[in-house]
C-alpha positions in Angstrom: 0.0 0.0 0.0 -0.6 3.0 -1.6 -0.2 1.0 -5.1 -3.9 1.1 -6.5 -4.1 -0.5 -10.0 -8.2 0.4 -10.0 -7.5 4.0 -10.5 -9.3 4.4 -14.1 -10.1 7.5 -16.6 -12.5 6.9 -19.4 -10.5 8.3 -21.6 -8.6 6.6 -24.8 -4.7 5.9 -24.1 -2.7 5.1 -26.9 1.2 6.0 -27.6 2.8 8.5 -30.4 4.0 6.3 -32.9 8.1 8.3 -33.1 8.3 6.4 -29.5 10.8 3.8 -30.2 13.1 6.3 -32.1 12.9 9.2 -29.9 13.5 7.1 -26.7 16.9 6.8 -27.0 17.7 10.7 -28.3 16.2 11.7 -25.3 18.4 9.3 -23.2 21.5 10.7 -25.1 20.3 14.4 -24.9 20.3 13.8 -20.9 23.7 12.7 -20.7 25.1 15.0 -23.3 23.1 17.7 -21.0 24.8 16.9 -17.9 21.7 16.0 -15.8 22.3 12.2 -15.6 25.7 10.4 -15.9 26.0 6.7 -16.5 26.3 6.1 -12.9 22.0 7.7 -12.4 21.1 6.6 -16.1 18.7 3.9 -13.8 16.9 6.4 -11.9 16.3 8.1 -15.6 15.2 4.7 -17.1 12.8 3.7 -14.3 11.0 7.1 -14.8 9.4 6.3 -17.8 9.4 9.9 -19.5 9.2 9.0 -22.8 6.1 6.9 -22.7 4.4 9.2 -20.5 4.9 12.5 -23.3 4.1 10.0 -25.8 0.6 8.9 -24.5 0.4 12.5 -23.6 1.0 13.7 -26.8 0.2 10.8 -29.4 0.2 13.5 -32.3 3.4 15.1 -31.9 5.9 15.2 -34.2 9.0 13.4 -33.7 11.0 16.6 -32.8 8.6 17.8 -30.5 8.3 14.8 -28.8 11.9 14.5 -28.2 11.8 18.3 -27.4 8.4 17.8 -24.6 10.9 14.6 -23.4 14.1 16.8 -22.8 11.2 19.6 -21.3 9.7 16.9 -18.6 13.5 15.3 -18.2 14.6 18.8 -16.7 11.2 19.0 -14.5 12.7 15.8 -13.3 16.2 17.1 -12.7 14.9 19.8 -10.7 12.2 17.2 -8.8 14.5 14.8 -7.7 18.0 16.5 -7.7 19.2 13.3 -5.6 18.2 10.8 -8.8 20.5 13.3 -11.0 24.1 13.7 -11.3 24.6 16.4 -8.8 24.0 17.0 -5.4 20.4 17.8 -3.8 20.6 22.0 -3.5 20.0 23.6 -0.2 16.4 25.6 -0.3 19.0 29.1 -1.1 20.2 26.7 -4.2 17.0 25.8 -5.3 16.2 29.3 -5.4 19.4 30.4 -7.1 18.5 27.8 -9.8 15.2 28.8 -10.7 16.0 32.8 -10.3 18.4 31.8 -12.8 15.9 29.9 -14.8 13.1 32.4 -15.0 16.2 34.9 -16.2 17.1 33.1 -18.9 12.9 33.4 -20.2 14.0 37.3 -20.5 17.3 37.0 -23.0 20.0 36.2 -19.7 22.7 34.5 -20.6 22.4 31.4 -18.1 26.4 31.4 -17.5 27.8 27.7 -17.5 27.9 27.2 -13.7 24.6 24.9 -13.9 23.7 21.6 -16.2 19.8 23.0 -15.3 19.4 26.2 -16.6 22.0 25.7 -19.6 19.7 22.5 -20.3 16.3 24.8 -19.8 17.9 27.5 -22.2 18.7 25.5 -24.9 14.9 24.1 -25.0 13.2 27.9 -24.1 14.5 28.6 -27.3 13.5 25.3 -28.7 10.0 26.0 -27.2 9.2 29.3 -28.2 10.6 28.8 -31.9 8.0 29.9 -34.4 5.2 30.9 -31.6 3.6 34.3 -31.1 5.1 37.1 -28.8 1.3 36.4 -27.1 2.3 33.0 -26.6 5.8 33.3 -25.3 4.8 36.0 -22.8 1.9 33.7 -21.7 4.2 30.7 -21.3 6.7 32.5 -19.5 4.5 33.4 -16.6 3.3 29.5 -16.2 6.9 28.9 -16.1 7.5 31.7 -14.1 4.7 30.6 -11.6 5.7 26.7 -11.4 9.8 28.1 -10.6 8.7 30.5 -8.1 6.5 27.6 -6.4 9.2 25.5 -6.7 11.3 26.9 -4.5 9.2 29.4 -2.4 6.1 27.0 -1.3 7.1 23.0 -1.7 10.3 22.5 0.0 9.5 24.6 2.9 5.9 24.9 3.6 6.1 21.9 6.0 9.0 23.3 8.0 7.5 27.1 8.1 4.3 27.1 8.7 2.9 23.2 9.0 1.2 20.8 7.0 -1.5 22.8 4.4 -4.8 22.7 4.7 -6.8 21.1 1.9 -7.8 23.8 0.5 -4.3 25.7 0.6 -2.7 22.4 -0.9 -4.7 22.0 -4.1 -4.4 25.5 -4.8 -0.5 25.5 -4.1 -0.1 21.8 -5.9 -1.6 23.1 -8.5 1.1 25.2 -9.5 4.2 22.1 -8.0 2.5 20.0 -10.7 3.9 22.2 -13.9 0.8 21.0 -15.4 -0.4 25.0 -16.6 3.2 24.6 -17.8 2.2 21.7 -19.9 -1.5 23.2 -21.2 0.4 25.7 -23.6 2.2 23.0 -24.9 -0.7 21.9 -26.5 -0.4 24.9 -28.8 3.1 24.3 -29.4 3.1 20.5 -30.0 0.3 20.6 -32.6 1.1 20.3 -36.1 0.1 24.1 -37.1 0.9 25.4 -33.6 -2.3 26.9 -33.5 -3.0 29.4 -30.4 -6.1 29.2 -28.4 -7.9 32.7 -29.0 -7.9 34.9 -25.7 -11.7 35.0 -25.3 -11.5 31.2 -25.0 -8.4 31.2 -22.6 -10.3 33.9 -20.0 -13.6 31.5 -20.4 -13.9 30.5 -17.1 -15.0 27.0 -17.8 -11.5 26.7 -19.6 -10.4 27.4 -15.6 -12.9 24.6 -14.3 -11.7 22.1 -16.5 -7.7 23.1 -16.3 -8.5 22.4 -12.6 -10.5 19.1 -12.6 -7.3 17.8 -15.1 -5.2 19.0 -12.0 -7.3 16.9 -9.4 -6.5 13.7 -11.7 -3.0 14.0 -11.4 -2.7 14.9 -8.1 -5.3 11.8 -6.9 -3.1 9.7 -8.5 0.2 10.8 -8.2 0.5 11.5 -4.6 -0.9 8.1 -3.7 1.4 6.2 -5.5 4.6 8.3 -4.5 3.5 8.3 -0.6 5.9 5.6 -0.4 9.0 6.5 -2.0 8.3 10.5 -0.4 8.1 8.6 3.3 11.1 6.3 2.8 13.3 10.0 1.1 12.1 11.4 4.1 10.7 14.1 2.0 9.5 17.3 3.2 7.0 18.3 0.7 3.7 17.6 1.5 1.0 15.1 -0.2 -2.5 14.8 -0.6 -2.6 11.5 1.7 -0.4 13.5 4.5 -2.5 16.4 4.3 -5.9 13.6 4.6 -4.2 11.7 7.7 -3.0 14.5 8.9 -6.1 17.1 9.0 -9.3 14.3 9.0 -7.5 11.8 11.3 -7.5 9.4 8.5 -5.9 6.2 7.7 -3.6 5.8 5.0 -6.5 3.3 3.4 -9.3 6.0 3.9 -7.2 8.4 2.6 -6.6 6.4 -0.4 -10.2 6.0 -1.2 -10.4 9.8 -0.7 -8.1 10.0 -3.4 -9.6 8.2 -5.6 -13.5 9.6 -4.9 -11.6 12.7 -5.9 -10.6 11.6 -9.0 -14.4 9.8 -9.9 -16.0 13.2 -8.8 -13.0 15.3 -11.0 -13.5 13.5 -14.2 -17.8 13.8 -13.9 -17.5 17.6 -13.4 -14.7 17.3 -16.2 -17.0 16.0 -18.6 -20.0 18.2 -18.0 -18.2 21.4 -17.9 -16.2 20.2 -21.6 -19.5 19.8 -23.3 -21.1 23.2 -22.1 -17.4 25.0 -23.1 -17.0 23.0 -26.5 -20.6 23.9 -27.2 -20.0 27.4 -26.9 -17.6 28.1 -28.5 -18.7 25.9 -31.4 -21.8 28.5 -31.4 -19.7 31.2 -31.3 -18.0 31.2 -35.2 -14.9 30.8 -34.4 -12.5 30.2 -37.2 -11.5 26.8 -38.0 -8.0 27.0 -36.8 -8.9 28.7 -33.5 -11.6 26.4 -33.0 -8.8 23.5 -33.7 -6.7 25.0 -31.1 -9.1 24.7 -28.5 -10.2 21.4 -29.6 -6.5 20.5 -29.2 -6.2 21.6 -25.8 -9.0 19.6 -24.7 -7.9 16.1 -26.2 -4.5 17.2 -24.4 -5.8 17.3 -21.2 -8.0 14.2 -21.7 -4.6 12.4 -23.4 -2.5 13.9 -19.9 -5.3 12.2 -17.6 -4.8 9.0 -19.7 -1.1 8.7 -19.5 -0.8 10.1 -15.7 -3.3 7.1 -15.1 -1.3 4.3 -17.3 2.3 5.4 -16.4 1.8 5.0 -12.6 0.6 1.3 -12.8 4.0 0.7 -15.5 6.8 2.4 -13.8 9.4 1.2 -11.8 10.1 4.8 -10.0 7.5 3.9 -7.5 8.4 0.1 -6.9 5.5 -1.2 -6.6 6.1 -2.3 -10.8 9.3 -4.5 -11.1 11.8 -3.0 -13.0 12.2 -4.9 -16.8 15.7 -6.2 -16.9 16.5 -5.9 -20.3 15.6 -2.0 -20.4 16.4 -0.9 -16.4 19.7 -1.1 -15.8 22.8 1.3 -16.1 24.9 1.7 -19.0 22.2 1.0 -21.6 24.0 1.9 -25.2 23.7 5.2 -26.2 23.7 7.0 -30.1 26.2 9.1 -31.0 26.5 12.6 -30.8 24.3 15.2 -33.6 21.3 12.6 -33.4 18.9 16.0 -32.9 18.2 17.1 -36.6 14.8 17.9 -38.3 12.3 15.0 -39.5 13.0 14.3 -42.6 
C-alpha cells in the first residue's frame, strides 16, 4: 500500500508512434546535457518519460516529442536533484536555480555554472521557436509561476508554517505540478501550432476544466509516491499527509479519498467540456482557433490518460518490477548530432 491498480479514466490511451526512435535521443540528450551520468542513467530509465509524453502527446511530431521529453526530463532534474548527477541544493540553491531559470525566459545568458538552466535555455529557445510574442509571454508566466512555487512554497511549507490545509494544498499543488506549464504545450506540439484565442483562454469553464485535469493528477500521483516520499524522508507535502493528517484518517481511507476525488474530477470534467465545446462551437470561431481549442482539450483528456497508465507501469514507485533488459545502467547510447529535423 498505496499502489492502487483500479484507479481508471474513461478516456482513450494510446502511444505516439516516433516512441521507439525518440527514446533513445532523449536518453543521449540527458547525458550530453549533464543531468544524468552513467552512474544515475537507472533512476532516468525507471521514470518512464518518454512513454508518459508519448501517450500524452500521441500527435506530436517526432522533434517535438523528443523536445516535450528533454522539457519533462529537466522538471525531473529539478524534482528529484538526488536521482540526477549532482547534489540535492539547499532551499537558497534551489532558489538560485530557478532565479536563474526564470532569467534566462527574459534573453540572460544562463552562465555555464549549472547543467539546469543551460539544459532549460537550450529548450526555451527550442519551445518558443516559431510561436507568437502572445504566446511566449503567456508561457513564461506558467513557467514563471511553477519556478517561483518550486522553490518558495514546496520544499519549505512543511517546516515554516505546517502541514497545508486542503484547501491551501490543491491551490499550491496546483502550480508544484507544472501541469499550466504543460497546457500551452498543447499549442506548441500541434502540427500548425495553432493558439487558443484569448476569449476562449479567460472563459472561465476553460479554468474549471484546467483544474479538474489537476485533481487527476494529483489523486493519483500522490498516492502512489506516498511511499517512496516517506522512505526519502521528503519534506513536501502530499495529498494523503494532508488527509491523515487534518481528518484523522488512515492511510487506506485516505486512499479511497483520493480516488473519490478523482471519480468526482472526471464527472465535473465531462459536464463542464461539453457546455465549453458547445460554446464556442456556437460562437463562429475560425477553423484554426476552433482546432486549437479542440487540441487543448484532447491534451488534457490524453495527460489524464497517460498520468493514469504510467503509474501502474513504472518502476520509479516500486510497486512495478523493474524490466531487466531496459532498467539497468549503462544501456548503449547514439552518438553525438542525433537532434536534426524529420526528414
Amino acid at each position: 500500500m498505496p499502489f492502487v491498480p483500479d484507479f481508471t479514466t474513461p478516456f482513450r490511451y494510446r502511444l505516439n508512434p516516433h516512441l521507439a526512435e525518440v527514446t533513445p535521443r532523449a536518453r543521449q540528450w540527458m547525458l550530453e546535457s549533464d543531468l544524468v551520468d552513467d552512474t544515475h542513467m537507472l533512476e532516468y530509465e525507471m521514470a518512464r518519460i518518454p512513454e508518459l509524453m508519448a501517450a500524452a502527446y500521441p500527435g506530436a511530431s517526432a522533434d517535438d516529442l523528443l523536445l516535450s521529453c528533454d522539457l519533462m526530463g529537466i522538471m525531473f532534474a529539478i524534482e528529484d536533484e538526488d536521482c540526477g548527477s549532482h547534489p540535492r541544493h539547499s532551499v537558497a540553491g534551489i532558489a538560485t536555480r530557478c532565479k536563474a531559470m526564470i532569467q534566462v525566459m527574459g534573453g540572460v545568458d544562463p552562465g555555464a555554472d549549472d547543467p539546469v538552466v543551460l539544459a532549460f535555455s537550450d529548450t526555451w529557445h527550442r519551445l518558443c521557436d516559431g510561436m507568437s510574442d502572445t504566446w511566449v509571454v503567456r508561457h513564461r508566466s506558467s513557467w514563471k509561476d511553477f519556478l517561483d512555487n518550486h522553490h518558495t512554497w514546496e520544499p519549505v511549507v512543511v517546516e515554516k508554517r505546517g502541514m497545508p490545509t486542503l484547501e491551501d494544498y490543491l491551490w499550491e499543488r496546483a502550480y508544484s505540478s507544472g501541469m499550466y506549464v504543460l497546457y500551452d504545450w498543447s499549442e506548441r506540439f500541434s502540427a500548425d501550432r495553432a493558439e487558443i484565442p484569448q476569449p476562449a483562454l479567460e472563459d472561465p469553464r476553460l479554468a474549471t476544466l484546467h483544474r479538474n485535469c489537476i485533481y487527476t493528477i494529483i489523486a493519483i500521483n500522490d498516492t502512489h509516491s506516498l511511499e517512496r516520499e516517506i522512505r526519502r524522508n521528503d519534506p513536501v507535502p502530499n495529498l494523503l499527509k494532508v488527509l491523515m493528517h487534518h481528518e484523522r484518517l488512515t492511510v487506506e481511507q485516505s486512499v479511497e479519498r483520493a480516488k473519490k476525488m478523482l471519480a468526482d474530477a472526471i464527472e465535473e470534467y465531462l459536464e463542464v467540456e461539453f457546455e465549453y465545446l458547445a460554446h464556442w462551437w456556437r460562437s463562429g470561431l475560425p477553423p484554426r482557433q476552433m482546432g486549437a481549442v479542440e487540441q487543448r482539450l484532447r491534451d488534457m483528456r490524453n495527460w489524464t490518460s497517460s498520468n493514469c497508465r504510467w503509474h501502474c507501469i513504472v518502476p520509479r514507485y516500486d510497486h512495478v518490477a523493474r524490466d531487466p533488459e531496459r532498467d539497468r545502467p549503462g544501456l548503449p547510447t547514439q552518438p553525438a548530432g542525433r537532434q536534426g529535423k524529420d526528414t
